[in-house]
C-alpha positions in Angstrom: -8.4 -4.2 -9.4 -5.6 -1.7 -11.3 -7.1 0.7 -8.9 -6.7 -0.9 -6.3 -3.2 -2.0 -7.2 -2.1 1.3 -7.9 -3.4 2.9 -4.3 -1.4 -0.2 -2.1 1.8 0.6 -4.6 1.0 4.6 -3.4 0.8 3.8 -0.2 3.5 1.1 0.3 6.2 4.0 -1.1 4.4 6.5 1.6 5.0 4.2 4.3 8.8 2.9 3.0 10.0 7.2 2.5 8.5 7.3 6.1 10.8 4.8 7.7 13.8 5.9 6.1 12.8 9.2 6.7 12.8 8.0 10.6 15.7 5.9 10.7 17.8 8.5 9.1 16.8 11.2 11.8 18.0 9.0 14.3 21.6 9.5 15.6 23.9 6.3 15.4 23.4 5.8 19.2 19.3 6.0 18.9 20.1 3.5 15.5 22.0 1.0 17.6 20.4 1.6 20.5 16.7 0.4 17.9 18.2 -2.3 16.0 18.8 -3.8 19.5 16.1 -3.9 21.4 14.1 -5.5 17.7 17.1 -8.2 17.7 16.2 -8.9 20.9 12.5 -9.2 20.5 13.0 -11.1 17.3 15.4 -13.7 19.5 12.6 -14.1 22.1 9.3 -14.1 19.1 11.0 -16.6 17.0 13.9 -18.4 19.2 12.7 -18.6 22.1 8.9 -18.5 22.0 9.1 -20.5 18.6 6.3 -18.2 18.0 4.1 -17.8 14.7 4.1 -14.1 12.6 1.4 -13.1 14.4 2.3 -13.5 18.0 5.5 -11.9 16.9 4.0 -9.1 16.0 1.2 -8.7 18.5 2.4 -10.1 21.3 5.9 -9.2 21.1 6.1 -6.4 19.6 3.2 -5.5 20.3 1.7 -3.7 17.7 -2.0 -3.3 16.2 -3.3 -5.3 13.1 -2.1 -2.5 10.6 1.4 -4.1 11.2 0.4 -7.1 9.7 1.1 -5.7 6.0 3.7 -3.5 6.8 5.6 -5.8 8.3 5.3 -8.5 5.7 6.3 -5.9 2.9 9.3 -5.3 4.8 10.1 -8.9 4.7 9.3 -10.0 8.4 7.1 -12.7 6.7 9.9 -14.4 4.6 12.6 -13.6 7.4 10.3 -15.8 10.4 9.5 -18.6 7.4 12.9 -18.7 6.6 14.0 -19.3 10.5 11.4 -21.5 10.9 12.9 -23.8 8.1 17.0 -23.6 9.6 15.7 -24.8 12.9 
């Protein structure tokens, strides 16, 4: 299980340098132009739709199941729970 623990730890760091890494080469127009068109598709996932996490990130956004983790240890998870609960 340490194994295991350790490898998702490796891998989470991997993924996290990555999408700074991305972000950063962007120029402030791309960066805007980004956060955007995700605001927007957050609005319509979890506003509008009053959709779950899932059909946010499948439907929406749609991504593959890989996103599922990724997205949750960016804090998608606690950020739809948490508008869920204010509405």
């Amino acid at each position: 299980m340490k194994e295991v623990r350790g490898m998702y730890e490796q891998a989470r760091k991997i993924y996290r340098a990555q999408e700074e890494e991305t972000w950063n080469s962007l120029s402030y127009d791309q960066q805007l132009d980004v956060f955007c068109a995700v605001v927007r598709r957050i609005v319509l996932a979890e506003l509008i739709d009053d959709g779950s996490y899932r059909h946010a990130l499948y439907t929406v956004f749609k991504f593959d199941m890989d996103a599922y983790g990724r997205a949750m240890d960016a804090g998608y998870m606690e950020l739809h729970n948490s508008i869920g609960k204010d509405t």
